[in-house]
Structures are given as structure tokens and as C-alpha cells.
C-alpha positions as a Markdown table, in Angstrom:
| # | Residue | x | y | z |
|---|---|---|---|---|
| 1 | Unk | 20.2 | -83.5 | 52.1 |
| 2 | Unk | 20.8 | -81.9 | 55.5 |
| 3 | Unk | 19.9 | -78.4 | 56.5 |
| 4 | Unk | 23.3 | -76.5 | 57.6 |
| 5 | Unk | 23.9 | -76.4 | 61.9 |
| 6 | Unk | 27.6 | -75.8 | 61.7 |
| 7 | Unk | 28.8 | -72.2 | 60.9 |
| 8 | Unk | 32.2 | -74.0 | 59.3 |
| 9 | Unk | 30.6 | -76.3 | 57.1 |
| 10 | Unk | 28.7 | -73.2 | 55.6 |
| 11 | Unk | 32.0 | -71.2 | 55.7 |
| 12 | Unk | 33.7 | -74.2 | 53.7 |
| 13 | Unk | 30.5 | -74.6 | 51.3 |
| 14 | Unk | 30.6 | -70.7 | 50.5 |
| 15 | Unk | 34.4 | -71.0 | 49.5 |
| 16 | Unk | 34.1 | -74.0 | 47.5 |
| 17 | Unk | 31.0 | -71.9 | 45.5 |
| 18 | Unk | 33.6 | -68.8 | 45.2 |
| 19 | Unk | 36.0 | -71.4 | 43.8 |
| 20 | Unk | 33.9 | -73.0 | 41.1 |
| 21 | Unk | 32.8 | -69.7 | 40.2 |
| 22 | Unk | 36.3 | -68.0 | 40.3 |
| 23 | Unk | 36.4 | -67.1 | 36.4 |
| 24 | Unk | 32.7 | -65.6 | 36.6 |
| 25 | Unk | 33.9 | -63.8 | 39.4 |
| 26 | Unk | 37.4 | -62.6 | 38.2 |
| 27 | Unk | 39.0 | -63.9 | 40.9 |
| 28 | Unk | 41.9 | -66.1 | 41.2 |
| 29 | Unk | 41.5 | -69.3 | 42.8 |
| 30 | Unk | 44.1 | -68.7 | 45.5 |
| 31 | Unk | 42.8 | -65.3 | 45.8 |
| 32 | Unk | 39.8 | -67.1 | 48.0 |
| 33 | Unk | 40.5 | -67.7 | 51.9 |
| 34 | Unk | 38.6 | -69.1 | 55.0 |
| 35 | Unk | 38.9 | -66.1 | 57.3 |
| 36 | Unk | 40.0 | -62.7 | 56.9 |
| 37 | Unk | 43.6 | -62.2 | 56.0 |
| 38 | Unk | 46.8 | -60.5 | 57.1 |
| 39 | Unk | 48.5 | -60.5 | 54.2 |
| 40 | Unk | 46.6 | -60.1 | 50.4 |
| 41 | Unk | 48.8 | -62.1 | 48.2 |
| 42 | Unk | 46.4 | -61.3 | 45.2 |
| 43 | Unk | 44.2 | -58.9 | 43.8 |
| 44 | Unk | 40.9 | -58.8 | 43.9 |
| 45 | Unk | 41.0 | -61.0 | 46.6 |
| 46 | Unk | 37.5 | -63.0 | 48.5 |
| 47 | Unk | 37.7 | -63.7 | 52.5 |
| 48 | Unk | 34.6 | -65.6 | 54.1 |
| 49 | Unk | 34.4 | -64.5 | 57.7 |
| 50 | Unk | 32.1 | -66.1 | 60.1 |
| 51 | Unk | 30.4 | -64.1 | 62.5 |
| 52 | Unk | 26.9 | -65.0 | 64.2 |
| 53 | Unk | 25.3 | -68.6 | 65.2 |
| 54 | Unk | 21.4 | -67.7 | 67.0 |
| 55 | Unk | 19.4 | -70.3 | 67.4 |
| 56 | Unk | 15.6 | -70.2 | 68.9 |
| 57 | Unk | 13.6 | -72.4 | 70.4 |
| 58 | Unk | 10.0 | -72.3 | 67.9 |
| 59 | Unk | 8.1 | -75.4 | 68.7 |
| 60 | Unk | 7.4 | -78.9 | 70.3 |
| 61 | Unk | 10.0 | -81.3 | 70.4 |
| 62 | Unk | 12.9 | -78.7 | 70.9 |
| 63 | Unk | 12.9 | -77.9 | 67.5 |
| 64 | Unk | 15.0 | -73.9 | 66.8 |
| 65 | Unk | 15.4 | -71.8 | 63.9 |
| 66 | Unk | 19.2 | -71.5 | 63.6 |
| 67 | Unk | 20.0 | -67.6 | 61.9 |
| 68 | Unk | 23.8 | -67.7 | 60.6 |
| 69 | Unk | 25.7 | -64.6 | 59.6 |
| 70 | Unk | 28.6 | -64.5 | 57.1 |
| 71 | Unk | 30.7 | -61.6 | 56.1 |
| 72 | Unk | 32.2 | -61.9 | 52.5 |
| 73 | Unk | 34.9 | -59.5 | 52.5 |
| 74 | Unk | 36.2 | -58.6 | 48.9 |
| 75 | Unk | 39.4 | -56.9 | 48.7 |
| 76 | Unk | 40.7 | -55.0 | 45.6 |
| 77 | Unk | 44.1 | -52.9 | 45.4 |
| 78 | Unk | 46.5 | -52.4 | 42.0 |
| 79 | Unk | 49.0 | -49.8 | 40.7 |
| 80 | Unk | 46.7 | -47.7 | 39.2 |
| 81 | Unk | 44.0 | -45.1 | 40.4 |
| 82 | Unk | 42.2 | -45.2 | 43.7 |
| 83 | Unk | 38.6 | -44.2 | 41.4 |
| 84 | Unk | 39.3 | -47.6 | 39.4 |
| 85 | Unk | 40.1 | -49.7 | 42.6 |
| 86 | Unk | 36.9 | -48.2 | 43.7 |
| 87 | Unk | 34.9 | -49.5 | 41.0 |
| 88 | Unk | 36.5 | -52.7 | 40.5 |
| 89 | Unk | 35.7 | -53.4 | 44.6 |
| 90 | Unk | 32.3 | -52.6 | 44.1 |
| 91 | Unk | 31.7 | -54.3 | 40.7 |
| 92 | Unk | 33.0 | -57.7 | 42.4 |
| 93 | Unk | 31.2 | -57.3 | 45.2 |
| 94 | Unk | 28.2 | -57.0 | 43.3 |
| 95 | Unk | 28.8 | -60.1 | 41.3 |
| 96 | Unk | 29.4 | -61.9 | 44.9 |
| 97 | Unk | 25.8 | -60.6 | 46.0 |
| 98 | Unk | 24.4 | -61.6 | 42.4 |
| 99 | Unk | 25.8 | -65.3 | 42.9 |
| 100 | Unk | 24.6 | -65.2 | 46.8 |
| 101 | Unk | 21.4 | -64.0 | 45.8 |
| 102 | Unk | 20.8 | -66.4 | 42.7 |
| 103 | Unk | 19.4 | -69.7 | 45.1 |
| 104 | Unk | 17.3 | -68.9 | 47.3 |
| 105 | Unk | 17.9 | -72.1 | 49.7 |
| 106 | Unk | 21.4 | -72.6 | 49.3 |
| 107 | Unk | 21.7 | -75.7 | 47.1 |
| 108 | Unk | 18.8 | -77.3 | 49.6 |
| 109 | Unk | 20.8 | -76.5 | 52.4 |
| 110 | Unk | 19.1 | -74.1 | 53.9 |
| 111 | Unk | 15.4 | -72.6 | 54.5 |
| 112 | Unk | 16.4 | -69.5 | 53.1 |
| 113 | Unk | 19.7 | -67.3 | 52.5 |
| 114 | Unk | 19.6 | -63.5 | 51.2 |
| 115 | Unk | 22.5 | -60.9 | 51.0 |
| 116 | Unk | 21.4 | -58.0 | 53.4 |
| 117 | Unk | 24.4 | -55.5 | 53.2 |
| 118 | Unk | 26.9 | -54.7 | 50.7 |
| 119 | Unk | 29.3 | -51.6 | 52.9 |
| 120 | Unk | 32.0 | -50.3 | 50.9 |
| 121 | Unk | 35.3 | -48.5 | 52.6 |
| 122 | Unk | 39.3 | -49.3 | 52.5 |
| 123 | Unk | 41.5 | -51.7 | 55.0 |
| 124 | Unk | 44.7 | -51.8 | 55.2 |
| 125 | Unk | 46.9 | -54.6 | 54.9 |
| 126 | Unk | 50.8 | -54.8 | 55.0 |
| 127 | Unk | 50.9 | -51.0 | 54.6 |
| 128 | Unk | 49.2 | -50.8 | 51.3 |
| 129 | Unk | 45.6 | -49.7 | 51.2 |
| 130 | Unk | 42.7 | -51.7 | 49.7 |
| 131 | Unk | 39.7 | -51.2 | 48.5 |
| 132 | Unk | 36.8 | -53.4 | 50.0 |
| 133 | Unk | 33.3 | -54.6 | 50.2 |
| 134 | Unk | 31.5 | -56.0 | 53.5 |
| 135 | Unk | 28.9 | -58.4 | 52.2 |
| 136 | Unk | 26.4 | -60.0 | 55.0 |
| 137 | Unk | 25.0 | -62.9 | 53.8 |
| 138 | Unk | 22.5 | -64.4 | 55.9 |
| 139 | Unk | 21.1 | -67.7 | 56.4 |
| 140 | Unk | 18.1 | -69.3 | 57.8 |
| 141 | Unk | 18.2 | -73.4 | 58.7 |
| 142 | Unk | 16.6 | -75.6 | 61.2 |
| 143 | Unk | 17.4 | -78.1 | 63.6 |
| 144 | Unk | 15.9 | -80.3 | 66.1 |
| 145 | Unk | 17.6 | -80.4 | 69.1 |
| 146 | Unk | 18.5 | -83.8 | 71.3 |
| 147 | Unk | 15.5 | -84.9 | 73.8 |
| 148 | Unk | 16.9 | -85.8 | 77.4 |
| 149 | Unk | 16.4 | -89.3 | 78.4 |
């Protein structure tokens, strides 16, 4: 299989992960979106949001390192107290880093992938206040550019 090149085939591959794994996560399926979201329609809810494509020349026959950055942005908000929000925010975004973390090259996809950050703070959407959890996943990948003719 390929190594990854395109920031939106990783972007679909990570929500198609969240989705199979939407009961180990305790998250509703359509609680998962490409993209960060205006509106929350569920809670906890998962948004993958692409941010950074490098790529760096490293070697004969224009071959680069390609570096990808992902934000996984986990949203939590209920009727109930802002301390249990809290936790709940942070306890899914640790089981988001746990399942990011868990293979190491991204189903064979990729020369290596790691979470690096897992920020906590509050957003607010339609007027109501969520919790929420910035995960940076990062991955590494490869690809050989074209020769000129």
C-alpha cells in the first residue's frame, strides 16, 4: 500500500478510524465531522481539522519527506457541571491520543505518526460553551517527486 501525499485522504482515513471506533470512543457516529464545526449537533462531539503539508527535498531522484499536521478537536458540553464537562473532554481526548498513538505507521500508511499535543480550554459554539481538547497528530510519509523530461 501507498504512503499518504494528500492531506484529505489522511483527513478522510482519520474519520473513518473515529467512526469504526465510535463505541470505544463514546462518541456518536454523527457526532464525527471533516472540519471544524459551526454548529455541535451532539455531545461529545470529534472534528478533524487539517492544518500543515511540509515537504523536503532529502535525497537523489527528487525524493521529500512530506510532515502532515492534523488537529483532532474534541468537543464536550451537557446540562450538568462545568468540572464534569471538564473531565469528560479530557478523558475522550485521551482515548483519541490512545487510539492515535496505538500504530505506529498508520495502518502502513505512513513512516511514522505520534500525537504531540493534547491543549485543553472551552470554544464557543452557538452561544453555549464547550469544553474541548486540541490534539496534534503528526505524520511522517514520503514521496518521490516527478523528474522533468
Amino acid at each position: 500500500m501507498a504512503l499518504l501525499t494528500e492531506m484529505s485522504e489522511l483527513c478522510d482515513m482519520l474519520i473513518a478510524l473515529f467512526i469504526e471506533e465510535a463505541e470505544g470512543l463514546q462518541v456518536e457516529e454523527a457526532g464525527i465531522f471533516y472540519g471544524d464545526q459551526e454548529r455541535i449537533p451532539t455531545s461529545p462531539a470529534i472534528c478533524v481539522e487539517p492544518d500543515d503539508k511540509k515537504s523536503d527535498l532529502y535525497g537523489a531522484g527528487r525524493m521529500t519527506e512530506v510532515d502532515f499536521v492534523v488537529y483532532i478537536l474534541c468537543y464536550h458540553s451537557e446540562l450538568r457541571a462545568i468540572q464534569s464537562n471538564r473531565r469528560d473532554a479530557d478523558r475522550l481526548a485521551e482515548r483519541v491520543t490512545t487510539l492515535l498513538n496505538s500504530n505506529a505507521n498508520f495502518y502502513g500508511r505512513a513512516i511514522h505518526c505520534f500525537v504531540s499535543a493534547n491543549s485543553s480550554g472551552y470554544a464557543t459554539k452557538q452561544n453555549n460553551t464547550f469544553r474541548a481538547n486540541r490534539i496534534t497528530f503528526n505524520l511522517k510519509s514520503q514521496e518521490r517527486l516527478p523528474n522533468n523530461p
